[in-house]
N, C-alpha and C positions, 0 to 999 in steps of 0.2 A: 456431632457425631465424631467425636477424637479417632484417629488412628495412632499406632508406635511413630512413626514417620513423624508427624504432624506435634505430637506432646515432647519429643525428642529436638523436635526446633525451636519448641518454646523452653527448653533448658530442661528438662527432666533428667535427673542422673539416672542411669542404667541400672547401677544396685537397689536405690529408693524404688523404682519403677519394678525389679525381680521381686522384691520384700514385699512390693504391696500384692503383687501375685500370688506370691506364696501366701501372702495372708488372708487370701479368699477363702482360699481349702476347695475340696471340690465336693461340687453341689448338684442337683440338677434345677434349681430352685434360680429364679430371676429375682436380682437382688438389687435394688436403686441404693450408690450411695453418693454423698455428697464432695465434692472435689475439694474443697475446704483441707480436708483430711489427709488424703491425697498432696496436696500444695504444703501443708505444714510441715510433714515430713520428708517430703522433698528439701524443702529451705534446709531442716537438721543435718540433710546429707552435702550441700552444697555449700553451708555456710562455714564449712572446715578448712574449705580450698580456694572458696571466692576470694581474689587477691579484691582489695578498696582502694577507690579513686575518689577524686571530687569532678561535680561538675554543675553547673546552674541552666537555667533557664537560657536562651541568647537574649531574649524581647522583653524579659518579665523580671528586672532584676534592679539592685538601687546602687550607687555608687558611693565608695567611700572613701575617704582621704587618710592616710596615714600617717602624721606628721613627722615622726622620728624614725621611719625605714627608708631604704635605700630608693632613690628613685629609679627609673625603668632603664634607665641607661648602664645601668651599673651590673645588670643580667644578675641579681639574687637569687637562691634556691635554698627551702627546707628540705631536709632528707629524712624522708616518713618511711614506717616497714608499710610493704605490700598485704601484708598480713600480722595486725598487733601480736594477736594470739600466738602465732607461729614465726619466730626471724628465721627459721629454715626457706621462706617464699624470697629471701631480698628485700631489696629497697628500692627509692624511687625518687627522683626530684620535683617539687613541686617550685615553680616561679611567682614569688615575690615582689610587691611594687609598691611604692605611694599610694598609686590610684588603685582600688583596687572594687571587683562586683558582687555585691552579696546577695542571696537567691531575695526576691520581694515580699516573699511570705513569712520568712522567715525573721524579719524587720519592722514586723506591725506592731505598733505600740513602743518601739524602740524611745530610751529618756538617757537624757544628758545624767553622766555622771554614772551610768548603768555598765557592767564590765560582760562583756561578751567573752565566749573562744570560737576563733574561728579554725575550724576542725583541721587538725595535721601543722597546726602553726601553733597559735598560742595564745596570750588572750588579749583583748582587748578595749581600753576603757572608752565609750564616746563622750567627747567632751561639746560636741555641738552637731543640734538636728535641724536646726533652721535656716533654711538653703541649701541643701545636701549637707550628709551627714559627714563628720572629722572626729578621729579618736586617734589615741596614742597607745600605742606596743607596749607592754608592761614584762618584761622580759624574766621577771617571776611569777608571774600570774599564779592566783588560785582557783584552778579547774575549777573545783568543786562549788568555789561562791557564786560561779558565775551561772546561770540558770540557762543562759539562752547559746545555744549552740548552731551555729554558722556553715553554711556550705558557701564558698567563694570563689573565685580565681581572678588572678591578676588579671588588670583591663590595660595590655597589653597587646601589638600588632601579632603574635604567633601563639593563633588560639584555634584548638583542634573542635572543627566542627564535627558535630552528631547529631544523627536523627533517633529518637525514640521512639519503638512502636509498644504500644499497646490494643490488648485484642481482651474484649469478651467472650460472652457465653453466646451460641448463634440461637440456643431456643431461651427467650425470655424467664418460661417458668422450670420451676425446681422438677418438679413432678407429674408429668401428664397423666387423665384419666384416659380409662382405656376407649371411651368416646368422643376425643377430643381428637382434633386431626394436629401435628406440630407447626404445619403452615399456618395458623392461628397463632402462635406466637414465639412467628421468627422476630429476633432483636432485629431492629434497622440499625443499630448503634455497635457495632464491634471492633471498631479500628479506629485507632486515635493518634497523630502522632505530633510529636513535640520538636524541635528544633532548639538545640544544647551546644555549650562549647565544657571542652573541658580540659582536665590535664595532661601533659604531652607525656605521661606513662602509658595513654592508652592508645598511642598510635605503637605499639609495639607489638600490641594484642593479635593471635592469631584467631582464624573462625573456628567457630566454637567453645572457643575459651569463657570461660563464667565468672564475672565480677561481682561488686557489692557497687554502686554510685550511694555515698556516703550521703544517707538519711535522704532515701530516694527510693531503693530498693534494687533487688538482685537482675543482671541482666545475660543474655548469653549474645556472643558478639557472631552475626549474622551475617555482615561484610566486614573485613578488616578498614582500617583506614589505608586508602590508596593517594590522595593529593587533595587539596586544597575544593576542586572539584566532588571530586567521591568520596567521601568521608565515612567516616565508623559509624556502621549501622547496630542497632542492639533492640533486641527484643526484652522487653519486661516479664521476667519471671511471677509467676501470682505464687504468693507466700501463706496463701489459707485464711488472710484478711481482708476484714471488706477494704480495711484502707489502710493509709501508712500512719508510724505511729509519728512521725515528723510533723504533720503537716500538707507534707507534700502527696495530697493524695492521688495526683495524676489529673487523666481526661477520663478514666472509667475505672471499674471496679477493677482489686486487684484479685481476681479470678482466675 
């Protein structure tokens, strides 16, 4: 039972949210429709501004050796736009290392001699999977050959913790009969969350502010990041799919 208050915390932009009002019309007529709808066109409104980050898993992640980049002593940084589509939003550094953590789903199947990009960096080839994986930086990389695309961050002591929440639907089903009571089918299941580190562009973030966590999905920032202690809290935006098209499809529906 959504309230303004409550869809506005889950990131709904204000215009997308007028627009879908307006496009009721007025009725006296009880109309179900589906949220799906709703969420997709929210994403159209939101994905114009959403500045992109990386960030992975903390627990759930594979380590990788970089043989020809700087090691961690040397403090390296790529400098990615906040926004591809738009360099009007800025830029952003992202830290670089030898050692470095790649999400673990995203590394299944992974074969020696196979070229990855790892997203906001570049690409790269692995040259060995047996005993943790080792690849070399190819400083011309061709994007396009490379099939499997990468979310990472340096494994590195100064790494910005976060928590992810995700939330369901509270009544299980799409459409109740007018004889059905909805205490019959409240979800047990609607809160999910995840435990992430990720890139120190996003301790900058104020609350409420709306990103993208690159090939993860859109999020709006619920606590800012405050120390080491209290870290960047974000709520998971539902984008009108049941799932992500990454991979990464979360702990529940993306609703």
């Amino acid at each position: 039972f959504p309230t303004i208050r409550g869809v506005l915390r889950r990131g709904v932009d204000i215009k997308a949210l007028r627009s879908f009002i307006f496009g009721q019309g007025a009725s006296h007529r009880i109309v179900n429709m589906e949220w799906s709808k709703f969420w997709a066109d929210n994403k159209k409104a939101i994905d114009t501004r959403a500045r992109r980050f990386l960030a992975i898993d903390k627990a759930d992640n594979v380590k990788l050796t970089v043989t020809n980049v700087p090691p961690k002593e040397d403090n390296a940084f790529v400098i990615t736009d906040n926004l591809p589509k738009d360099p009007s939003f800025g830029k952003h550094h992202i830290r670089i290392s030898k050692k470095i953590m790649l999400e673990k789903v995203n590394t299944e199947g992974i074969t020696a001699g196979e070229e990855i990009v790892l997203m906001r960096w570049g690409v790269i080839k692995i040259t060995k999977v047996d005993r943790g994986l080792e690849g070399e930086y190819i400083p011309n990389g061709d994007f396009k050959k490379a099939k499997r695309k990468v979310s990472w961050m340096a494994n590195v002591a100064e790494q910005l913790p976060i928590t992810l929440y995700e939330f369901d639907n509270l009544i299980s089903k799409e459409k109740l009969e007018e004889d059905e009571n909805f205490k019959d089918f409240i979800n047990p299941n609607t809160l999910a969350t995840t435990e992430a580190i990720g890139d120190l562009g996003l301790q900058t973030l104020q609350k409420d502010a709306i990103i993208q966590l690159e090939r993860r999905g859109f999020y709006r920032v619920d606590q800012p990041y405050m120390n080491v202690d209290k870290g960047l809290v974000l709520f998971m935006i539902p984008d009108g799919k049941s799932k992500a098209m990454s991979g990464l499809t979360g702990k529940l529906a993306h609703r």
